[in-house]
C-alpha positions as CSV (number, residue, x, y, z in Angstrom):
1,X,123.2,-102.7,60.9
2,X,122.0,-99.5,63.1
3,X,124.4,-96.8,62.7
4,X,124.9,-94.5,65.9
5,X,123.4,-91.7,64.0
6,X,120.9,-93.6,63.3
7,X,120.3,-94.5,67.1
8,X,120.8,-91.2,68.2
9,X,118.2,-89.8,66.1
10,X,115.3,-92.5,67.3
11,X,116.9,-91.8,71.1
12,X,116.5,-87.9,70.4
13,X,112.9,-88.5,69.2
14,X,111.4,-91.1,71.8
15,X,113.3,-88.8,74.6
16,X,110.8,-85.5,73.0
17,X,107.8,-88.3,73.1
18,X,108.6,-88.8,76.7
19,X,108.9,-84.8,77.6
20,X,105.3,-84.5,75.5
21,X,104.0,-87.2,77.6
22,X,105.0,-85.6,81.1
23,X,103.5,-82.5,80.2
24,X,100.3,-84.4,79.0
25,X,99.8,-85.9,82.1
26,X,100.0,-82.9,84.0
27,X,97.3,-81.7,82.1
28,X,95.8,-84.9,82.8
29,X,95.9,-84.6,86.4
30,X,94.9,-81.0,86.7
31,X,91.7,-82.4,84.7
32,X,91.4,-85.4,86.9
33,X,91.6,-83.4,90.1
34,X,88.2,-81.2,88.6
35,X,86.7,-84.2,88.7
36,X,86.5,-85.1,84.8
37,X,85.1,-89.0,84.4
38,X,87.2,-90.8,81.7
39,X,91.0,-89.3,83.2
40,X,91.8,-92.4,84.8
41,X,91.8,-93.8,81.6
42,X,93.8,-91.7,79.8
43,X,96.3,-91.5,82.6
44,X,96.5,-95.5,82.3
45,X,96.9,-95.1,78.6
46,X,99.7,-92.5,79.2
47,X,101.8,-94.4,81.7
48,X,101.4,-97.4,78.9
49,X,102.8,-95.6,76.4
50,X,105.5,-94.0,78.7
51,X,106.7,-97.8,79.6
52,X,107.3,-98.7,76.1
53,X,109.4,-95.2,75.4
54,X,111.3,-96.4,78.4
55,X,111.5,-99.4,77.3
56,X,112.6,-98.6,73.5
57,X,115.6,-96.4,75.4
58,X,117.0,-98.6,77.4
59,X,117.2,-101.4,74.3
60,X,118.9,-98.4,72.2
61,X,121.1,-97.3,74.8
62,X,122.7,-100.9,75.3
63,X,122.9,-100.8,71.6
64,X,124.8,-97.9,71.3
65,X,127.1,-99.0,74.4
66,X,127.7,-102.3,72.4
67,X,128.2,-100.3,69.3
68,X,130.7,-98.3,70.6
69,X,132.4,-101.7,72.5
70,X,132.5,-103.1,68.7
71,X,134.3,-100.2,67.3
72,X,137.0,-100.0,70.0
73,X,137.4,-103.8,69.6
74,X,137.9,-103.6,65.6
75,X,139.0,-100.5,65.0
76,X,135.7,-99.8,62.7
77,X,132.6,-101.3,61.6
78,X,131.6,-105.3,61.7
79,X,132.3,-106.8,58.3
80,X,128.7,-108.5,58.4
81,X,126.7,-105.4,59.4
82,X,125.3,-102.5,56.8
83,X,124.1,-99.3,58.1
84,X,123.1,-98.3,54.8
85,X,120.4,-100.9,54.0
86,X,118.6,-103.7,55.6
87,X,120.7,-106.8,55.7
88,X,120.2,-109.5,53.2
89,X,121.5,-112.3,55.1
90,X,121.4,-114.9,52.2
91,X,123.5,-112.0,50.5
92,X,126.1,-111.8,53.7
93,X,126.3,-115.8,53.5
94,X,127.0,-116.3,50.4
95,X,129.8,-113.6,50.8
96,X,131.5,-116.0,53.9
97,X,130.9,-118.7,51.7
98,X,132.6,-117.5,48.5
99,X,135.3,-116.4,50.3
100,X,135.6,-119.7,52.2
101,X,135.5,-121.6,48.5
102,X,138.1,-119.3,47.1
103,X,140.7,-119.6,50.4
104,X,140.0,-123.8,49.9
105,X,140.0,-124.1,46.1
106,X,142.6,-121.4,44.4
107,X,141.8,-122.8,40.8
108,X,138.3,-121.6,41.1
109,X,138.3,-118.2,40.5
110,X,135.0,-116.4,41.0
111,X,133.1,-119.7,41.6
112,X,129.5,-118.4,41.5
113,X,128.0,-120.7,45.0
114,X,124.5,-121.1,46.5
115,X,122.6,-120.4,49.4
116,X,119.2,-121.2,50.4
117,X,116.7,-121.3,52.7
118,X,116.8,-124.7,54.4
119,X,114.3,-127.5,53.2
120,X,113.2,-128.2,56.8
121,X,113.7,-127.1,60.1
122,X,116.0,-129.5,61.2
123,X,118.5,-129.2,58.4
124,X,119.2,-125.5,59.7
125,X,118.2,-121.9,58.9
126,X,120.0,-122.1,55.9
127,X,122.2,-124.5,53.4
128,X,125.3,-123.9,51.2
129,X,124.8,-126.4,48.2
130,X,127.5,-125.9,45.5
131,X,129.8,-128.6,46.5
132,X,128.6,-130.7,43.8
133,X,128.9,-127.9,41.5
134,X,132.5,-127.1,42.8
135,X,133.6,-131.1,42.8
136,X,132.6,-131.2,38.6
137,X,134.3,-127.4,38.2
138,X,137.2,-129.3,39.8
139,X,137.0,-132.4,37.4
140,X,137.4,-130.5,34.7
141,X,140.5,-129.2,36.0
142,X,141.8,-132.6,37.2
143,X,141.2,-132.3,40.6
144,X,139.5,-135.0,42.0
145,X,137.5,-134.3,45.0
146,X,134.3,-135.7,46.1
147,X,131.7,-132.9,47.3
148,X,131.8,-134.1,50.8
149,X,135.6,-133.4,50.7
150,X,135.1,-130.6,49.5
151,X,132.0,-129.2,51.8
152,X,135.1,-130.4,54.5
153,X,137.2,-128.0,53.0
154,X,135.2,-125.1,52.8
155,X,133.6,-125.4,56.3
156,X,137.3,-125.3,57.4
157,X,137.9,-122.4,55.6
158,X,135.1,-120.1,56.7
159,X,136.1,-117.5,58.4
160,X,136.4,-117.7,62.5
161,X,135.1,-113.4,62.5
162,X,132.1,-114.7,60.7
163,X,131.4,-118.0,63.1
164,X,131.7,-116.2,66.4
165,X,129.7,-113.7,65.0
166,X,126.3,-114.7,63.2
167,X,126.8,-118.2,62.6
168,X,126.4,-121.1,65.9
169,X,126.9,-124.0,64.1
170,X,128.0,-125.3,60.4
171,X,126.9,-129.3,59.5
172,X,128.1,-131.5,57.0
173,X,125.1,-133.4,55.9
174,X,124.4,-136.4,52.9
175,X,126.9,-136.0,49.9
176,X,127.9,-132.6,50.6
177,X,125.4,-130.3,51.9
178,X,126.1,-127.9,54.3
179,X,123.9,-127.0,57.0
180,X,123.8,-123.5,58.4
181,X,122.4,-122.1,61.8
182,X,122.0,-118.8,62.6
183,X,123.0,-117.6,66.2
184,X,119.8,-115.8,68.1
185,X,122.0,-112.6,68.8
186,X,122.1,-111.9,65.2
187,X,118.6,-112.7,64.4
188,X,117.8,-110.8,67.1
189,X,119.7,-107.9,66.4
190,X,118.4,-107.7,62.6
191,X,115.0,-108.0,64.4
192,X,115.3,-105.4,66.6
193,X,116.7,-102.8,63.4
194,X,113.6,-103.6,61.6
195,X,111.6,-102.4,65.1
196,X,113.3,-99.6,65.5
197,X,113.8,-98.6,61.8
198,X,111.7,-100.1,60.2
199,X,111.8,-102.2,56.8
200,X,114.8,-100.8,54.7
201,X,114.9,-101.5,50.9
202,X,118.1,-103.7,49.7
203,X,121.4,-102.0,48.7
204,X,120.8,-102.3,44.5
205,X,122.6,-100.5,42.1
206,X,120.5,-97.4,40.9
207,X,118.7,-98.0,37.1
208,X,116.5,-96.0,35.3
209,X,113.2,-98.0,35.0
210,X,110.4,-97.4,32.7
211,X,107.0,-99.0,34.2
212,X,104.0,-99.4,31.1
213,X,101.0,-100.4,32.5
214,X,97.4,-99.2,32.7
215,X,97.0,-98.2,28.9
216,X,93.5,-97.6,28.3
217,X,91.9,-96.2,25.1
218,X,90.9,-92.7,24.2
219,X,87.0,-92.3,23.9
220,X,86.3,-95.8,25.6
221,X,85.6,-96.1,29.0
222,X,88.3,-97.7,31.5
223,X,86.8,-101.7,32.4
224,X,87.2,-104.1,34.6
225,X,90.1,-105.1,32.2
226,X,92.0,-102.2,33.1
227,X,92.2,-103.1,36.7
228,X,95.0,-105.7,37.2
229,X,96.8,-103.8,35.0
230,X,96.8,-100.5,36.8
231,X,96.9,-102.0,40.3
232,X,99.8,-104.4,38.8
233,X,101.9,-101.6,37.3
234,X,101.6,-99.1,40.4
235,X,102.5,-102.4,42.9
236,X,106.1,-102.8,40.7
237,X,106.5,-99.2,40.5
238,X,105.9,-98.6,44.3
239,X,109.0,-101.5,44.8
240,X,111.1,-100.2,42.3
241,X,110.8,-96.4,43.9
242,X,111.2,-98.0,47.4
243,X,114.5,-100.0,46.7
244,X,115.8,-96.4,45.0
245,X,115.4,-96.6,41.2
246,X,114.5,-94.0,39.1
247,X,110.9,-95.0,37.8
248,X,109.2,-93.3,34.7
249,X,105.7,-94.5,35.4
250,X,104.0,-94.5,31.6
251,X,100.8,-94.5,30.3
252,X,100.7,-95.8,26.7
253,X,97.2,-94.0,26.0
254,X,95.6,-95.3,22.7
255,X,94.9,-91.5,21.6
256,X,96.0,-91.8,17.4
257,X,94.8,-93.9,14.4
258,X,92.0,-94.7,12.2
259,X,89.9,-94.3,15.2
260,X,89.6,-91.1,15.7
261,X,88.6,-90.6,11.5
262,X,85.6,-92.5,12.0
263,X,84.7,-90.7,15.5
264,X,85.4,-86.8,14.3
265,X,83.4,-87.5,11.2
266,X,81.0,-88.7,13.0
267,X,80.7,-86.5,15.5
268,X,80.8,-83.6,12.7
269,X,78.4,-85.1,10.6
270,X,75.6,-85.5,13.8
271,X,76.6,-82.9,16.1
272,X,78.0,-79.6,14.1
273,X,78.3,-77.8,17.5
274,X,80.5,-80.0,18.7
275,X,84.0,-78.0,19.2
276,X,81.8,-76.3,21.5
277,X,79.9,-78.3,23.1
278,X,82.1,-81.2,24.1
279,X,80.2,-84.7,24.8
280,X,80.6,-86.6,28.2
281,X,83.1,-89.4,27.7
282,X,79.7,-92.1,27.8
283,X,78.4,-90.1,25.0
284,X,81.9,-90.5,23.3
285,X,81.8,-94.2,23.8
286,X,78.2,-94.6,22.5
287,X,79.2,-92.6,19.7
288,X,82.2,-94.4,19.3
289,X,79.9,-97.4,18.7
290,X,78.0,-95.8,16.1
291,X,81.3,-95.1,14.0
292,X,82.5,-97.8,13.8
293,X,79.1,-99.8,13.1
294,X,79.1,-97.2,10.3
295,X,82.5,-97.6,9.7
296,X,82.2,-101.6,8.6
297,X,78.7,-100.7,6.8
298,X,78.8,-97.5,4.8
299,X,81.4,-97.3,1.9
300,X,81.3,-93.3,1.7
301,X,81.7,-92.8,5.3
302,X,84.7,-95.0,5.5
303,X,86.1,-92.9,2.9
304,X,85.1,-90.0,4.8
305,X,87.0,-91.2,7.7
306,X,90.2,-92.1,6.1
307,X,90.5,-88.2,4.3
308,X,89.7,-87.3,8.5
309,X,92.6,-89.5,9.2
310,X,95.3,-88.0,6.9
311,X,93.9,-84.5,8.0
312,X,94.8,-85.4,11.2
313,X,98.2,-86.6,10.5
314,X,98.8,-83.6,8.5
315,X,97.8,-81.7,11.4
316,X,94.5,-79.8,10.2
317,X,93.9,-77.1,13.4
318,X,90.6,-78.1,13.1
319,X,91.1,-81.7,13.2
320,X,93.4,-81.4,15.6
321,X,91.0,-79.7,17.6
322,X,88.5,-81.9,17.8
323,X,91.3,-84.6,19.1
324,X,92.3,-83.0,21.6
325,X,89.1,-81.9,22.8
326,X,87.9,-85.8,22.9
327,X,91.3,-86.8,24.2
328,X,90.8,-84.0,27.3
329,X,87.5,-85.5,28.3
330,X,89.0,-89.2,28.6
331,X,91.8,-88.1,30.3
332,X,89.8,-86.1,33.0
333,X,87.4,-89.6,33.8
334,X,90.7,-91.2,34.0
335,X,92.2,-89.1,36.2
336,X,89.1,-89.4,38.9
337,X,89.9,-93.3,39.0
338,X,93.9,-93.1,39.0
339,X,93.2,-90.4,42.1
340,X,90.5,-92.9,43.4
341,X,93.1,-95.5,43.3
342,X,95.9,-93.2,44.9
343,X,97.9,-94.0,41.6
344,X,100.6,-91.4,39.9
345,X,101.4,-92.2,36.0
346,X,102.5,-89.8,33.2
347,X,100.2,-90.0,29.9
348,X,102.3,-90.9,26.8
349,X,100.0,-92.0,24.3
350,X,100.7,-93.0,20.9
351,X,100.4,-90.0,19.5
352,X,103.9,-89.0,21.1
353,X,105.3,-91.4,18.7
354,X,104.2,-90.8,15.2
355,X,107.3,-88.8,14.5
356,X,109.4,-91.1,15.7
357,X,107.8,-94.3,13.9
358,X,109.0,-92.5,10.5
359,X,112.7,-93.3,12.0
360,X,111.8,-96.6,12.8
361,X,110.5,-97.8,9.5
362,X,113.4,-96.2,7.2
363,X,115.7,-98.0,9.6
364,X,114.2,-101.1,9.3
365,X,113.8,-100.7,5.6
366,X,117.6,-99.7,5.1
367,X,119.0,-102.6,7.4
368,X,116.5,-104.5,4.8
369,X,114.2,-106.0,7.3
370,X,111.3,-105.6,5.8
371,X,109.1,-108.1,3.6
372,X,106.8,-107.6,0.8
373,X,102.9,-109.3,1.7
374,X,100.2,-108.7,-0.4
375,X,101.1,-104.8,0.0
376,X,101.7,-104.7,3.4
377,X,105.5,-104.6,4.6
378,X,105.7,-106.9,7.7
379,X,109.0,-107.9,9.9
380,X,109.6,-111.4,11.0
381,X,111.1,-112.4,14.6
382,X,113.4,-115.0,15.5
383,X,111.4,-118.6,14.5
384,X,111.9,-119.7,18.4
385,X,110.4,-116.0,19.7
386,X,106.9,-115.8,17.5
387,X,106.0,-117.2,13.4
388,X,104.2,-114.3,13.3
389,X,105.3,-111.4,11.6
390,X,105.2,-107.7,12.5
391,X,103.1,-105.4,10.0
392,X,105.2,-102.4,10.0
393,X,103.5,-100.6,7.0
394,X,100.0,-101.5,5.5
395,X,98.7,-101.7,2.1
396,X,97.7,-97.4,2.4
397,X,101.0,-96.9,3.7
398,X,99.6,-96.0,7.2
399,X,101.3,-97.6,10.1
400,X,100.1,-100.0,13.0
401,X,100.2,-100.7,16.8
402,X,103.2,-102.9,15.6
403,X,104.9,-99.9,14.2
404,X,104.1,-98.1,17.4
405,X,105.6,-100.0,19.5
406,X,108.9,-100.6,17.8
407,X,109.0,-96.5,18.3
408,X,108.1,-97.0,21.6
409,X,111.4,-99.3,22.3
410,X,113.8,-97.4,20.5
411,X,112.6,-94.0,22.3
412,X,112.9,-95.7,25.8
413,X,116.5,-97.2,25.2
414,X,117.5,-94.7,23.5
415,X,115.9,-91.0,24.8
416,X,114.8,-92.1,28.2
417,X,118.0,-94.1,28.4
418,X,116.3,-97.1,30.3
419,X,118.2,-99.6,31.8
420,X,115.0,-101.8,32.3
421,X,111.6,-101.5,30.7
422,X,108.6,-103.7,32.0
423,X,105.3,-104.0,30.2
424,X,102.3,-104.9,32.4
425,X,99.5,-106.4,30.2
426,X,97.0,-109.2,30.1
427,X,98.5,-112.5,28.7
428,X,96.6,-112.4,25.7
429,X,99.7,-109.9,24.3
430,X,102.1,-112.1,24.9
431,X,103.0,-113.5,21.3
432,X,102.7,-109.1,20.2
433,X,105.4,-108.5,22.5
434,X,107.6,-111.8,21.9
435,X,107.6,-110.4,18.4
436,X,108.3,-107.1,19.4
437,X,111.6,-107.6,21.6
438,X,112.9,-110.1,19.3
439,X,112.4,-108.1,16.1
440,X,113.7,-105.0,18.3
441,X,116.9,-107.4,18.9
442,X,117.2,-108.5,14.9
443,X,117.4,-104.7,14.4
444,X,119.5,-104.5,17.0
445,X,116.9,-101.4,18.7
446,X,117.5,-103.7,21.8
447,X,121.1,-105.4,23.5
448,X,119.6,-107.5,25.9
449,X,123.3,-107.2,27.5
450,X,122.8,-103.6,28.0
451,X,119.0,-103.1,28.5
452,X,117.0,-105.4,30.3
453,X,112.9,-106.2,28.8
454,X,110.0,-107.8,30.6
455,X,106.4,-108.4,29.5
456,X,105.0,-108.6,33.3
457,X,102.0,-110.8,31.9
458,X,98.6,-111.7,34.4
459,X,95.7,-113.2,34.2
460,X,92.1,-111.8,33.5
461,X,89.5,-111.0,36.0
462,X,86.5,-113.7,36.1
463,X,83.1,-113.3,37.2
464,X,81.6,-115.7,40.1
465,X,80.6,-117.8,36.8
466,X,84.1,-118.2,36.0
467,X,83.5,-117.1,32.6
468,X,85.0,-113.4,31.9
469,X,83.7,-110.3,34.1
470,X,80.7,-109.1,32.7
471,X,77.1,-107.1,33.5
472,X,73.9,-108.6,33.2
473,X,73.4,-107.6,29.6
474,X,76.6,-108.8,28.5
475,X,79.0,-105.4,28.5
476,X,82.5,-105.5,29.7
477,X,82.2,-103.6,33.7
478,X,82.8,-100.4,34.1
479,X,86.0,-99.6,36.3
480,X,84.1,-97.1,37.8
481,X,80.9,-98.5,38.5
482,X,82.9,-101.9,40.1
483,X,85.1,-99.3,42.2
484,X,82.1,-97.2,43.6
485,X,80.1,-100.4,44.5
486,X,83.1,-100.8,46.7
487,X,82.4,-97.9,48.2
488,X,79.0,-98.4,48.8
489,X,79.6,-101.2,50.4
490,X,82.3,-100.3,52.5
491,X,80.4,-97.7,53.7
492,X,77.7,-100.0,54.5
493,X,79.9,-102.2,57.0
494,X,82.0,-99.2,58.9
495,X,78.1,-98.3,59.5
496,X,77.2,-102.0,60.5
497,X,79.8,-101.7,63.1
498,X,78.9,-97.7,64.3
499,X,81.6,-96.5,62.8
500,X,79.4,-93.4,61.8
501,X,78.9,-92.6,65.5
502,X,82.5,-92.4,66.1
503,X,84.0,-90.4,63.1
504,X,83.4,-87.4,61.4
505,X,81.6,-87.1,57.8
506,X,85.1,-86.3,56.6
507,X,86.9,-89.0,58.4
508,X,84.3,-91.5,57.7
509,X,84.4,-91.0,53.8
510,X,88.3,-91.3,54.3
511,X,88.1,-94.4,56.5
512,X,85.3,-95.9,53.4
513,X,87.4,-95.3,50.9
514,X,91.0,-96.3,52.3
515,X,88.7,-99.8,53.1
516,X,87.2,-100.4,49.7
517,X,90.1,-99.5,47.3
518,X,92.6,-101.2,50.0
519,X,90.6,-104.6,49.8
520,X,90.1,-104.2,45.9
521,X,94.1,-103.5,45.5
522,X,94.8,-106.7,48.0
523,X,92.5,-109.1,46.6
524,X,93.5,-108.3,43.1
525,X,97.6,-109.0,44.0
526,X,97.0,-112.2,46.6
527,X,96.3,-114.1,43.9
528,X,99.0,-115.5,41.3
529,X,100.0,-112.6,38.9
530,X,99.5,-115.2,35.9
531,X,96.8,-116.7,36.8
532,X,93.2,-115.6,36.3
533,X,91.0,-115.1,39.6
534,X,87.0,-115.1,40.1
535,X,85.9,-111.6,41.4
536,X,83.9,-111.2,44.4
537,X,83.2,-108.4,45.9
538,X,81.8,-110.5,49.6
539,X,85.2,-111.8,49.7
């Protein structure tokens, strides 16, 4: 547990808290002796705080006095304590209890047992539960034992260190459970670490982890869509940094494709003067629109489009231009809600792959994975993952979001050298990326031995209706507008409750905001990540 660094350090710091407090309440006093009206108070308030310094001292120097008792006793640290990490007692118990199996059953070797939290009170804190396992491992063997014998056995076996230490009592129960109660010294030492230390993350071993989430599209507005996403991703990311992994935090950006054809010649054909005079991002989105409307209706300007397309890929400067200036103007009104939203991410869109999806193709073509269809060349998973097929190439020889994202799994196994990669989307991309990891694991992109894949899937956000989030008119929600009607209305209640008359401007606009995007973030992840949830902004 508490290591006597550890202890020393909190003792060296509530021991300067209690120097700063003397000299406060000299100050105190002298005021108090002119005569101010409120001292009383603050002298009360003082001597509060004093008592719980002297209070937190005396509890760490009978620690350390115990601590140093232990280490006499034993020669070294308690086999059931950590001072690295916060103790995962399920973890510690299933240690004793593997041991215990091994001492009372030779033959089997590395018997994986079970701990868990008990049922009901009265069977215990915990329960050990592999006895039936154990009695069939030992069938197979020809030994016949019958799991009570064998819960016996163990229980005999367990070691008397680890009884006299954390555990008061061990009960056989029914046809081989075993029932497992804690002694309060323990608990109340692992209580009194988190006090003093505070929550520690878990001893894991270190991984690389790439994080996907957010994702929105270049020249469209973030939505209400975009939400449980974002909050989502950032929430794993946040645990995975906490317990000590090394977390590239990715934003897949839709910034490349036939998209941005239809939009440049657009925006060429009805503002000339656009390269220097950039529209606002709800221009870009209104003119967006009007592509593509022109896009499905006017023959020549779809042809227009696709010549702006291969332009761009054959990186035309003034193409290219024009892409990055619309791609610079999303990415600033994104920015203002990922800072709104205290959330850290690295762009990446798909643009960074198109070099790579070349790679990709001619690998899956040479490995002869790929399928003639009607002119398109499409990959097919495993029968049991998805029936429907990857289009890798289409009938122009342009590639797809498909083809994209087998890049974007080779590059983080293989360049970012990710031991884990988690993809935080809706659930309606769920078949997509079935498809993807087993077609990544046919072309053998992906060892799900080595590298470890999960689609993080979640629910969509419903309007008070229950049908899907939307305005009055029928448009998807803005992200923004539902974040700063947040704020407006958290501002409305700290003022409700005076909060104006007690703050400062600045601290008050710090106090609405930390209040609005808190309860946003904590009613978006109460609810069941796969489930979809009614939004409400009075709840």
């Amino acid at each position: 547990m508490t290591s006597s660094s550890d202890l020393k350090a909190v003792m060296d710091r509530l021991q300067t808290q209690m120097a700063t407090y003397q000299e406060l309440k000299r100050e105190v006093e002298n005021l108090e002796s002119r005569a101010a009206p409120d001292v009383s108070a603050e002298i009360a308030e003082l001597e509060k705080q004093n008592a719980k310094m002297r209070y937190r001292l005396n509890i760490l120097k009978r620690s350390m006095d115990k601590r140093g008792q232990e280490s006499s006793d034993s020669g070294g640290s308690v086999h059931v304590k950590d001072d690295s990490a916060m103790v995962n007692v399920i973890s510690v118990l299933e240690t004793i209890f593997a041991a215990a199996s091994q001492k009372a059953f030779p033959e089997l070797s590395n018997f994986p047992v079970a701990v868990h939290p008990a049922s009901k009170p009265q069977f215990g804190d915990y329960q050990f539960n592999s006895a039936l396992g154990m009695a069939k491992a030992l069938s197979e063997k020809g030994v016949k034992k019958n799991p009570r014998e064998i819960a016996v056995a163990v229980v005999n076996n367990v070691a008397v260190k680890e009884k006299s230490e954390l555990i008061e009592s061990l009960e056989i129960a029914g046809p081989g459970f075993v029932n497992i109660r804690l002694k309060s010294s323990y608990v109340c030492d692992l209580v009194r670490d988190i006090l003093l230390l505070g929550v520690r993350p878990p001893k894991v071993k270190r991984q690389r982890v790439v994080v996907d989430f957010s994702s929105p599209n270049i020249a469209k507005e973030m939505h209400v869509g975009h939400l449980r996403s974002t909050i989502i991703g950032d929430g794993i990311s946040r645990l995975c940094e906490f317990v000590g992994h090394d977390v590239l935090r990715l934003n897949h950006l839709g910034d490349w494709g036939t998209q941005f054809g239809m939009l440049i010649t657009h925006l060429q054909e009805k503002f000339p003067d656009f390269k220097s005079k950039t529209p606002e991002i709800k221009d870009l989105q209104t003119l967006y629109k009007e592509s593509k409307l022109r896009f499905d209706t006017e023959d020549d300007f779809k042809k227009r489009a696709y010549l702006a397309v291969k332009s761009l890929q054959s990186h035309d400067p003034d193409y290219i231009l024009a892409w990055e200036q619309i791609c610079e103007v999303s990415r600033k009104e994104f920015q203002k809600i990922y800072d709104l939203l205290d959330i850290k991410i690295t762009d990446r869109g798909e643009s960074f792959y198109q070099s790579r999806m070349d790679a990709v193709v001619k690998l899956l073509q040479d490995k002869g994975l790929l399928i003639e269809d009607e002119g398109r060349k499409v990959m097919f998973a495993k029968p049991e993952s998805s029936k429907v097929p990857l289009t890798v190439v289409k009938t122009d020889g342009s590639y797809t979001y498909d083809t994209s994202d087998m890049a974007t799994l080779k590059q983080r196994i293989e360049e970012e050298k990710a031991d884990r990669i988690i993809y935080v989307t809706d659930e309606g991309q769920s078949t997509h990326f079935k498809t993807i990891f087993s077609c990544g694991e046919i072309a053998e992109i992906w060892d799900r031995s080595k590298v470890r894949v999960d689609h993080a899937t979640f629910g969509v956000v419903l309007g008070e209706d229950g049908k899907k989030f939307k305005t009055r008119s029928g448009d998807t929600v803005r992200l923004a507008d539902l974040l700063l009607e947040g704020v407006r209305r958290a501002e409305e209640k700290l003022k409700e409750k005076g909060r104006d008359q007690e703050l400062t401007a600045e601290e008050l606009v710090a106090a609405r905001d930390n209040v609005a995007i808190g309860c946003i973030k904590y009613n978006d992840l109460c609810h069941n990540r796969c489930h979809e949830y009614m939004f409400s902004f009075d709840k």
